[in-house]
GUKE-852802 format. One record per atom (N, C-alpha, C): residue number from 0; x, y, z. Coordinates in Angstrom, 1 decimal. Example, Ala and Ser with C-alpha at 12.3 -4.5 7.8 and 13.67 -1.06 7.14 Angstrom:
2
+-----+--------+--------+--------+
: pos :     c1 :     c2 :     c3 :
+-----+--------+--------+--------+
:   0 :   13.2 :   -5.7 :    7.8 :
:   0 :   12.3 :   -4.5 :    7.8 :
:   0 :   13.2 :   -3.3 :    7.8 :
:   1 :   12.8 :   -2.2 :    7.1 :
:   1 :   13.7 :   -1.1 :    7.1 :
:   1 :   12.9 :    0.0 :    7.9 :
+-----+--------+--------+--------+
REM end
This chain:
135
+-----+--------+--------+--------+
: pos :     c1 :     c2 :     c3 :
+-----+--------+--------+--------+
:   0 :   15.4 :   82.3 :  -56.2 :
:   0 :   14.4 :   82.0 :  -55.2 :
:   0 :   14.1 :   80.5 :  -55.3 :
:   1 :   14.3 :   79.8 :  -54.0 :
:   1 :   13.7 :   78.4 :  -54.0 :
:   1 :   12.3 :   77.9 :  -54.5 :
:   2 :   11.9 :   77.4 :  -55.0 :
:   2 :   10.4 :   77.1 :  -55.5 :
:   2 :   10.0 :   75.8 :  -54.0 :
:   3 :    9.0 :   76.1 :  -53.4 :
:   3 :    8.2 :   75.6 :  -52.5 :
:   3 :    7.6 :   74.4 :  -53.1 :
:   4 :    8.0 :   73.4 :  -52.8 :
:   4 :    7.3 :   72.2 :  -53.4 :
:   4 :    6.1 :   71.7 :  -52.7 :
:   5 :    4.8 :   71.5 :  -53.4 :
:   5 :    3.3 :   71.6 :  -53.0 :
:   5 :    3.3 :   70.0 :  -52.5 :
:   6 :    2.2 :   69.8 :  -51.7 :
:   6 :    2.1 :   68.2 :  -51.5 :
:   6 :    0.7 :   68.0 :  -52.2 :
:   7 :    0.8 :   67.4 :  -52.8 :
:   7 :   -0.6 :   66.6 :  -53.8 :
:   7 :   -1.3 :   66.1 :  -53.5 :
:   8 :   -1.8 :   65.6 :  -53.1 :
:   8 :   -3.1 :   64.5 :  -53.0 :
:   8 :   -3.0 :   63.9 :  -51.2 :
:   9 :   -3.3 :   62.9 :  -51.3 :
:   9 :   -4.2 :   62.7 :  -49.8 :
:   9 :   -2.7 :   61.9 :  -49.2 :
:  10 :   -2.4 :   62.1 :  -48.3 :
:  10 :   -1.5 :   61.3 :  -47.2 :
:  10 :   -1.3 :   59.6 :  -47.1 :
:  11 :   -0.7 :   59.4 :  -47.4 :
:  11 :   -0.5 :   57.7 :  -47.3 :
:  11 :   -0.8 :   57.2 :  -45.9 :
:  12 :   -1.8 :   56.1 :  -46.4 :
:  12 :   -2.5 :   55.7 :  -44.7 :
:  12 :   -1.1 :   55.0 :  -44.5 :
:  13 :   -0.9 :   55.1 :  -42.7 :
:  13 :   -0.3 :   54.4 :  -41.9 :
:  13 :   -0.6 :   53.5 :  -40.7 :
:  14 :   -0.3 :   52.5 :  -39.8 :
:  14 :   -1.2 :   51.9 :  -38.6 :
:  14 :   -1.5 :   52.7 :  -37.7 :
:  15 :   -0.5 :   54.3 :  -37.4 :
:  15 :   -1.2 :   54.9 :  -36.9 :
:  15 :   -2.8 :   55.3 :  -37.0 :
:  16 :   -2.9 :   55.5 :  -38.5 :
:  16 :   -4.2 :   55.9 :  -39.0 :
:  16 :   -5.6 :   54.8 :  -38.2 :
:  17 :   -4.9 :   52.9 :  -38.2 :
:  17 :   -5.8 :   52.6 :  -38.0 :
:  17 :   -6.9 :   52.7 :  -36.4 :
:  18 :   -7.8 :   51.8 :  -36.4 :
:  18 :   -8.1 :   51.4 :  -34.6 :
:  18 :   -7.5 :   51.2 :  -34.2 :
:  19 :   -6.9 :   51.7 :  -32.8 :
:  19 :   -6.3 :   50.9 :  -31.5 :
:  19 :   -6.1 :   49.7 :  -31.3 :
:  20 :   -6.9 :   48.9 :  -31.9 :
:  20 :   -6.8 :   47.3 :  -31.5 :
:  20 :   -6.7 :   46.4 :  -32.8 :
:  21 :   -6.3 :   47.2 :  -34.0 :
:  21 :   -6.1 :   46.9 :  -35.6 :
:  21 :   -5.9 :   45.5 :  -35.6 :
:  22 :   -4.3 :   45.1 :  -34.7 :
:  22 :   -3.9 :   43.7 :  -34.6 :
:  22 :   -4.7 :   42.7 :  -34.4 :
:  23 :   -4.9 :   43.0 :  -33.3 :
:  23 :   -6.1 :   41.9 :  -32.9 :
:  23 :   -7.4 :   42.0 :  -33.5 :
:  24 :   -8.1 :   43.0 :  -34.6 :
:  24 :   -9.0 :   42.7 :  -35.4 :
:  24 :   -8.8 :   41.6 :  -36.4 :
:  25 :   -7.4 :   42.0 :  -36.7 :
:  25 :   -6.8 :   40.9 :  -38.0 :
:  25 :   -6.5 :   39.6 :  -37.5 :
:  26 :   -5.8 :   39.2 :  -36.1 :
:  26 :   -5.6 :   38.0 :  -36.1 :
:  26 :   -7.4 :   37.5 :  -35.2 :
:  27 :   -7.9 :   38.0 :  -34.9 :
:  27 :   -9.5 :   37.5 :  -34.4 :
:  27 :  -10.1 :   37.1 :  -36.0 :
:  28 :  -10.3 :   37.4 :  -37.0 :
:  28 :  -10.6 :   37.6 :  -38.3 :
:  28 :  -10.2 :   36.3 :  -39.2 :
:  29 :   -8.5 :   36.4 :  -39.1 :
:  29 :   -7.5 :   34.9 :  -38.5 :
:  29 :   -8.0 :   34.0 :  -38.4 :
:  30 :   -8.4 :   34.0 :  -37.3 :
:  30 :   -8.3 :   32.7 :  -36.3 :
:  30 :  -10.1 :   31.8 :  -36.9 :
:  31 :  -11.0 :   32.9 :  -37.3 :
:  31 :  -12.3 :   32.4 :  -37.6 :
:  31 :  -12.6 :   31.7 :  -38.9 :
:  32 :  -11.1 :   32.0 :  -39.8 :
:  32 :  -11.2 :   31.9 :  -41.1 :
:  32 :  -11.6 :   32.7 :  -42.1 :
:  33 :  -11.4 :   34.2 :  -41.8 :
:  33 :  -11.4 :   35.0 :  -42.4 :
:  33 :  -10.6 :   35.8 :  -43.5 :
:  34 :  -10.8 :   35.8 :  -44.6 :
:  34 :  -10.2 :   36.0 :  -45.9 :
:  34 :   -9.6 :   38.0 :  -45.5 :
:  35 :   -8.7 :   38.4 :  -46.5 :
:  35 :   -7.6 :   39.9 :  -46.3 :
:  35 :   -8.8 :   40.7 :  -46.3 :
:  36 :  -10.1 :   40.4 :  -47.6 :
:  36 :  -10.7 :   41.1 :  -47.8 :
:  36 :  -11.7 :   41.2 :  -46.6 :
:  37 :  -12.4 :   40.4 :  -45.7 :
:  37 :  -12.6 :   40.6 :  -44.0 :
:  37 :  -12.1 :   41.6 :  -43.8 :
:  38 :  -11.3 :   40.9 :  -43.4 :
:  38 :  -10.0 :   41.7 :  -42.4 :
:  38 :   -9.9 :   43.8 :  -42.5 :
:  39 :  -10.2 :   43.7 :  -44.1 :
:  39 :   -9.6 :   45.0 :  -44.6 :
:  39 :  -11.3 :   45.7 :  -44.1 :
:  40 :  -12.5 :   44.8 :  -44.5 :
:  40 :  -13.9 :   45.5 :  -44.3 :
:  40 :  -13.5 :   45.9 :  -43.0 :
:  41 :  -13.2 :   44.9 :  -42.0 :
:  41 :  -13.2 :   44.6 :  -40.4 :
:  41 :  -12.9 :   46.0 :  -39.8 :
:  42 :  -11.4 :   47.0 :  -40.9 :
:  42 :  -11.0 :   47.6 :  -40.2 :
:  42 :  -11.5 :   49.0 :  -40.6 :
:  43 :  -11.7 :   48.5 :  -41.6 :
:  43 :  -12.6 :   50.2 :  -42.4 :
:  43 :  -11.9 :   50.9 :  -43.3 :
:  44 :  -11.1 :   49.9 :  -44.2 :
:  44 :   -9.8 :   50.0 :  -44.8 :
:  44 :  -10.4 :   50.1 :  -46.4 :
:  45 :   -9.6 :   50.5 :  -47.0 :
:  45 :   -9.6 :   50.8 :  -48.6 :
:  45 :   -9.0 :   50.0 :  -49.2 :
:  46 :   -9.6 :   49.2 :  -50.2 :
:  46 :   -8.7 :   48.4 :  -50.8 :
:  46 :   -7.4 :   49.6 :  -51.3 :
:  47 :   -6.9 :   50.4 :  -51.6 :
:  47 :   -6.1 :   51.3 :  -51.9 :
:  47 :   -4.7 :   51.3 :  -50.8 :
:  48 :   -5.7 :   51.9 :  -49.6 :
:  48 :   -5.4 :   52.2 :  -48.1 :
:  48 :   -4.4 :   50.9 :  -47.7 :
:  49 :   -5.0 :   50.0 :  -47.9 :
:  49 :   -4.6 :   48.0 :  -47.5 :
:  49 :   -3.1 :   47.9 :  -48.0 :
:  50 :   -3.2 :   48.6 :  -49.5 :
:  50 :   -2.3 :   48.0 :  -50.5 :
:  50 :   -0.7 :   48.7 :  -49.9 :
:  51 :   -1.4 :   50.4 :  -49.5 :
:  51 :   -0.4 :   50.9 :  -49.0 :
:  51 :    0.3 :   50.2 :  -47.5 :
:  52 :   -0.5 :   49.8 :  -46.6 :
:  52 :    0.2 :   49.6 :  -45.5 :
:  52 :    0.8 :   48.3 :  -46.1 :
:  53 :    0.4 :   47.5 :  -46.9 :
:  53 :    1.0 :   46.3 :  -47.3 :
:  53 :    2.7 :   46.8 :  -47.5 :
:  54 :    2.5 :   47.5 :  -48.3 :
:  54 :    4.1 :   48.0 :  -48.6 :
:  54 :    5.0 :   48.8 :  -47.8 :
:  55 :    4.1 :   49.5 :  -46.9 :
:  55 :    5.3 :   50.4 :  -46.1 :
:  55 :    5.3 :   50.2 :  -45.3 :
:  56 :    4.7 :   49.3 :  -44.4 :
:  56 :    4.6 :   48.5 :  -43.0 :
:  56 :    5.2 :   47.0 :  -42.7 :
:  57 :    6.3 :   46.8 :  -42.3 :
:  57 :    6.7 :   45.5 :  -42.0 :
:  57 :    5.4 :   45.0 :  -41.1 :
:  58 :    5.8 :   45.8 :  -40.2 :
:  58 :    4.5 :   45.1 :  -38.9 :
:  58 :    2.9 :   44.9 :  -39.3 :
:  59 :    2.3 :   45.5 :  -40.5 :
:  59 :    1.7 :   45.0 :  -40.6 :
:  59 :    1.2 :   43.9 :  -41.9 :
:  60 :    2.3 :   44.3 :  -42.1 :
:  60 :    2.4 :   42.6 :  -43.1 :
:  60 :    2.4 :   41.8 :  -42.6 :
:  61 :    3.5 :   41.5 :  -41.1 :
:  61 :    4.0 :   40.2 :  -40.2 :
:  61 :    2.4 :   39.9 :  -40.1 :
:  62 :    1.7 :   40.8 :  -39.6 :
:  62 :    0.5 :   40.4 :  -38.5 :
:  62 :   -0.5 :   40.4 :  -39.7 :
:  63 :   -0.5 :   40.8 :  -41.1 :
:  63 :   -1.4 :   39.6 :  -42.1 :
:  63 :   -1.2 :   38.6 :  -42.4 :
:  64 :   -0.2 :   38.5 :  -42.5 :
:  64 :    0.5 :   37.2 :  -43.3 :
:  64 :    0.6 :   36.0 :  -41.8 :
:  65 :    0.6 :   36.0 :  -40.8 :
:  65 :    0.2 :   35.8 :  -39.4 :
:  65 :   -1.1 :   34.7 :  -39.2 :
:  66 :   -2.3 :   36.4 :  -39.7 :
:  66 :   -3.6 :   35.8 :  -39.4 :
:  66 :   -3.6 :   35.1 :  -40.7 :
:  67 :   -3.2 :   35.6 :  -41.9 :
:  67 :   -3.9 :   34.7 :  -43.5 :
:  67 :   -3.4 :   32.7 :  -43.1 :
:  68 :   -2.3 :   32.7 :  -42.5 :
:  68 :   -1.8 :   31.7 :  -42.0 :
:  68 :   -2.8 :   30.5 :  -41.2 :
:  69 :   -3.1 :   31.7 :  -39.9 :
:  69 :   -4.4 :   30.9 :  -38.8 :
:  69 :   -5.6 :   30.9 :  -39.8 :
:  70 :   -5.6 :   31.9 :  -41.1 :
:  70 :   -7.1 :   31.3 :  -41.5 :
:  70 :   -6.9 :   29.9 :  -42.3 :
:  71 :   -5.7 :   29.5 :  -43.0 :
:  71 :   -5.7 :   28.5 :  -43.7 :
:  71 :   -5.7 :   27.2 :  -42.4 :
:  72 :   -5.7 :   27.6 :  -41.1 :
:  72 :   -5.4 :   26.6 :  -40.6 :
:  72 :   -6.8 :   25.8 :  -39.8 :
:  73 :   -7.8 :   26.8 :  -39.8 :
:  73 :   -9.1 :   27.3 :  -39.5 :
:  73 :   -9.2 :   26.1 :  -40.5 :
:  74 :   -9.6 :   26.6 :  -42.2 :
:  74 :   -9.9 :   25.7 :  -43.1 :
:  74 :   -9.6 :   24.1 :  -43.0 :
:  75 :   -8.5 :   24.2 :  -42.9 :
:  75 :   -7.7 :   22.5 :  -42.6 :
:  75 :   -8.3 :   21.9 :  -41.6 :
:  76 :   -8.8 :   22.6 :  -40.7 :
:  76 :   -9.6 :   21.9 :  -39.4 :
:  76 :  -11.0 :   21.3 :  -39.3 :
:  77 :  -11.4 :   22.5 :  -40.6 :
:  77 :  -12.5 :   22.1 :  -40.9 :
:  77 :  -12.9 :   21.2 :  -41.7 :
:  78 :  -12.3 :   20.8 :  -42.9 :
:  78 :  -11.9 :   19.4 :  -43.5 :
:  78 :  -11.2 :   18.1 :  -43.0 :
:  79 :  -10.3 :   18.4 :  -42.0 :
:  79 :  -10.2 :   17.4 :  -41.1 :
:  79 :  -11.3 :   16.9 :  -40.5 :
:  80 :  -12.1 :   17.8 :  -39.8 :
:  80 :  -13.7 :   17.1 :  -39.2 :
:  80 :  -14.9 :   16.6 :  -40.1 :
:  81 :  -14.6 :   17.2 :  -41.1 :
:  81 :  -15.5 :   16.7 :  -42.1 :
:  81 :  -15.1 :   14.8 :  -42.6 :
:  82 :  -14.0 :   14.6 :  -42.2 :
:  82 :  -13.3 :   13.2 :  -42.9 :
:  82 :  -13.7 :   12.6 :  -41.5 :
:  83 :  -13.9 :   12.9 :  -40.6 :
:  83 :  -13.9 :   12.4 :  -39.8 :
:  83 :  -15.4 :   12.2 :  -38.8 :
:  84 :  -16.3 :   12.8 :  -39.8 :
:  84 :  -17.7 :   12.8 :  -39.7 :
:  84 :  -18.8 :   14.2 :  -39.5 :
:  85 :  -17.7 :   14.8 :  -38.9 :
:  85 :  -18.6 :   16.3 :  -39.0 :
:  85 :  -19.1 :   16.6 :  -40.6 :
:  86 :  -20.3 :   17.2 :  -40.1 :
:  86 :  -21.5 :   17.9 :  -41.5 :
:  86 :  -20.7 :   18.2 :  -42.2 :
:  87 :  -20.7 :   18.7 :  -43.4 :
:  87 :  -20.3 :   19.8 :  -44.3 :
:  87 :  -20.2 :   19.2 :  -45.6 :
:  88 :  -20.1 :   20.4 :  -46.5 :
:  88 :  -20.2 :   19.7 :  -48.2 :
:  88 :  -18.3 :   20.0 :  -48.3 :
:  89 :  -17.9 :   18.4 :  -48.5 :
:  89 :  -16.7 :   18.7 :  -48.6 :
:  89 :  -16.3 :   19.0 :  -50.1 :
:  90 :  -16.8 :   19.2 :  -51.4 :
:  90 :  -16.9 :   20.0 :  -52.7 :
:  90 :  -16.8 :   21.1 :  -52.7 :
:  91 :  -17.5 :   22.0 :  -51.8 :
:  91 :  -17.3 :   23.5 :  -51.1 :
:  91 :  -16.0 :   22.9 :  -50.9 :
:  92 :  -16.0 :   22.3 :  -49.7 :
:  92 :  -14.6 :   22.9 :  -48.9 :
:  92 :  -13.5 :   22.9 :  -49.5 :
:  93 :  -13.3 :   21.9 :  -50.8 :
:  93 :  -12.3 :   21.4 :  -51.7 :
:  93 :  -11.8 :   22.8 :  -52.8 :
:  94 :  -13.5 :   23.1 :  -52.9 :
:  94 :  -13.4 :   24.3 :  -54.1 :
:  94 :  -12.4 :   25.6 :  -53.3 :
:  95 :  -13.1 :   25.7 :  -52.4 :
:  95 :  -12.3 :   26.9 :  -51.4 :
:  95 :  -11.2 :   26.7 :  -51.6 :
:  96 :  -10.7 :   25.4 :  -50.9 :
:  96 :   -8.8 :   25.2 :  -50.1 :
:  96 :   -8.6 :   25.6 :  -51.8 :
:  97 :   -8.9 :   25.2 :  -53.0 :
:  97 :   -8.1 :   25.2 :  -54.3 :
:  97 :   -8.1 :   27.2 :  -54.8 :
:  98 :   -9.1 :   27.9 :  -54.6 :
:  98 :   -9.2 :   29.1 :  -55.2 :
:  98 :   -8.8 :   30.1 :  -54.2 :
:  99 :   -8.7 :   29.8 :  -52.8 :
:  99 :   -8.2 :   30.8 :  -51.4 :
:  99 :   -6.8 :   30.6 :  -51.4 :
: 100 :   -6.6 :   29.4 :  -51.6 :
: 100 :   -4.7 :   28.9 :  -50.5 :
: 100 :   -3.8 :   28.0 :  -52.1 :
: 101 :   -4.7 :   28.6 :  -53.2 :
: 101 :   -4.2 :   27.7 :  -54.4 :
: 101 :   -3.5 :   25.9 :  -54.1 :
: 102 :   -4.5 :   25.6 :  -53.7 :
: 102 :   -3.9 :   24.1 :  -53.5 :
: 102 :   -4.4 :   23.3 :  -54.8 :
: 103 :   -3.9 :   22.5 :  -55.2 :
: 103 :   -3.7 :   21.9 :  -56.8 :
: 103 :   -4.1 :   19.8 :  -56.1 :
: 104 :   -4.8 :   19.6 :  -56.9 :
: 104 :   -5.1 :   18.3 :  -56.9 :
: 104 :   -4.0 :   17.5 :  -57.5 :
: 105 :   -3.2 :   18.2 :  -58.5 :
: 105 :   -2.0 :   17.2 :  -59.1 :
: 105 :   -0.9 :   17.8 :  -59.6 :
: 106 :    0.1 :   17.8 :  -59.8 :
: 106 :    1.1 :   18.7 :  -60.3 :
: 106 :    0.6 :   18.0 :  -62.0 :
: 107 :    1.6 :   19.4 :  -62.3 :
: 107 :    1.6 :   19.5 :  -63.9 :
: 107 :    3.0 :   18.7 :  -64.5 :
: 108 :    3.2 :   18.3 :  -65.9 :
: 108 :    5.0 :   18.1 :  -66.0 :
: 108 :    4.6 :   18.7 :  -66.6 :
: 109 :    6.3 :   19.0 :  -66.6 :
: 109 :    6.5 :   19.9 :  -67.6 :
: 109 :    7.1 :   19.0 :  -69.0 :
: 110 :    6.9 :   19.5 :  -70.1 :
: 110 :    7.4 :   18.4 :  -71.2 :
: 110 :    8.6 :   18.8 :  -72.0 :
: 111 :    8.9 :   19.5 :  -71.5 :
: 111 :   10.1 :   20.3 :  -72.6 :
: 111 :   11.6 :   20.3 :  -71.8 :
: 112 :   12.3 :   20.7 :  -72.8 :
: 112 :   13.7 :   20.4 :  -72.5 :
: 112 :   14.5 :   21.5 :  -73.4 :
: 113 :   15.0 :   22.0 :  -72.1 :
: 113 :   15.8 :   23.9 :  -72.4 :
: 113 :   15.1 :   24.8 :  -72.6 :
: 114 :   13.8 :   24.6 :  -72.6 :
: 114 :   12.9 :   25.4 :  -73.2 :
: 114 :   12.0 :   24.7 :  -74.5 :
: 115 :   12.7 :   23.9 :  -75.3 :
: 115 :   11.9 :   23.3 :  -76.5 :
: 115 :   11.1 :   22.3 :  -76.3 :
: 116 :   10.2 :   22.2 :  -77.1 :
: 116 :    8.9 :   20.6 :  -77.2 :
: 116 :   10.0 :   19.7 :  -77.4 :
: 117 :    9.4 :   18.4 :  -76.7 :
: 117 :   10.1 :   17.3 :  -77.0 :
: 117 :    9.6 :   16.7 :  -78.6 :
: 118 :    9.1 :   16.9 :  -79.5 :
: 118 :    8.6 :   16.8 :  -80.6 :
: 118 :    9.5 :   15.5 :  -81.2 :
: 119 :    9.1 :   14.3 :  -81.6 :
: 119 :   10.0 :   13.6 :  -82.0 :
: 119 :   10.4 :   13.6 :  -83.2 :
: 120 :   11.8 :   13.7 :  -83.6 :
: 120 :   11.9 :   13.9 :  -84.6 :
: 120 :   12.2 :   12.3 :  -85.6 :
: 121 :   12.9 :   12.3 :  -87.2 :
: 121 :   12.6 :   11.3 :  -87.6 :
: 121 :   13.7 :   10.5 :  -87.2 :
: 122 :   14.9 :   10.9 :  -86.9 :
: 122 :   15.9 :    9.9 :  -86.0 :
: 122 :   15.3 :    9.2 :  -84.7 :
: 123 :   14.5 :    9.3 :  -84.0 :
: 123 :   13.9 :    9.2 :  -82.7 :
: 123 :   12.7 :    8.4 :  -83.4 :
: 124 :   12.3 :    9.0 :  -84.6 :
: 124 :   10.6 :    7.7 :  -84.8 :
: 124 :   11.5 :    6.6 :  -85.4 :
: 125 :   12.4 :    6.9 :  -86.6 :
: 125 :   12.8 :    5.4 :  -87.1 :
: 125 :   14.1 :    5.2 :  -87.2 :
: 126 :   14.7 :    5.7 :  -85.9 :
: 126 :   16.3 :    5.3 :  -85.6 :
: 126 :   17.4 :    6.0 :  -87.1 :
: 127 :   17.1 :    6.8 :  -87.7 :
: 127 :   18.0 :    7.0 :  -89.0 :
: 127 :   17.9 :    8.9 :  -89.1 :
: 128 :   19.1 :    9.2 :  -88.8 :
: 128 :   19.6 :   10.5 :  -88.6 :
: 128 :   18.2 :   11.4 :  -89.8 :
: 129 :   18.1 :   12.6 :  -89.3 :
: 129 :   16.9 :   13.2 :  -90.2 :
: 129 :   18.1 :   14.0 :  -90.9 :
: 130 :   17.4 :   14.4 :  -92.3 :
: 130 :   18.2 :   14.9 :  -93.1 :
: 130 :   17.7 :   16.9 :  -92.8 :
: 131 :   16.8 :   16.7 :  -92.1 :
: 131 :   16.5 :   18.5 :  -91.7 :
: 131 :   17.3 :   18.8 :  -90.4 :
: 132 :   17.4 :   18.1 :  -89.8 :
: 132 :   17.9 :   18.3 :  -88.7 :
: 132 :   19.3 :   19.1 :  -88.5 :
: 133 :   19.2 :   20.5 :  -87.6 :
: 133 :   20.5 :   20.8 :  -87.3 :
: 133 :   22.1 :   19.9 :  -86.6 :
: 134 :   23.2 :   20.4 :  -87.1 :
: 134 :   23.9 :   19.5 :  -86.7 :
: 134 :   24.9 :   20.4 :  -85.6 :
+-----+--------+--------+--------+
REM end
């Protein structure tokens, strides 16, 4: 006899599941400079619910990753007007662009070589082969 296999737990949200006008809540959301987590309040979404359509939905990745785009572009505009005399604390707006869109004031080096510290050794401080040194 076949054993009937049971379905467990709650159904994987899909865009069917969401509003009729889902798209356009996320790129309006978008366009204002609204962060995923908006977006996800906007639609009445679960952080859970979110994670799944992230993964099983091309389409609605395209159309986050879309608006998360027009929101960084929102930001930029707004720092632009700020340099250019519009109000604003551009500190905020600095702190934002760096902890929202990870933007970095300076690159890092890197100091190593193959993987190892450049550590100087005693051939390198006083020109005369080290006697610890691999050969």
């Amino acid at each position: 006899m076949e054993e009937l296999k049971r379905s467990v737990g709650r159904q994987r949200t899909t865009v069917d599941d969401l509003k009729k006008d889902w798209k356009q809540i996320i790129m309006d959301c978008g366009q204002e400079g609204g962060s995923a987590v908006e977006m996800r309040c906007l639609l009445g979404v679960a952080q859970t619910a979110w994670s799944t359509l992230m993964e099983d939905s091309e389409e609605f990745r395209i159309t986050v990753s879309t608006a998360q785009d027009m929101c960084e572009v929102w930001w930029e505009r707004a720092g632009r007007s700020m340099v250019t005399g519009s109000p604003g604390n551009a500190t905020v707006w600095s702190l934002n662009m760096r902890n929202r869109f990870a933007w970095f004031d300076k690159q890092g080096v890197d100091v190593t070589t193959n993987g190892k510290d450049l550590t100087p050794t005693f051939a390198t401080m006083y020109g005369k082969p080290d006697p610890d040194a691999d050969e």
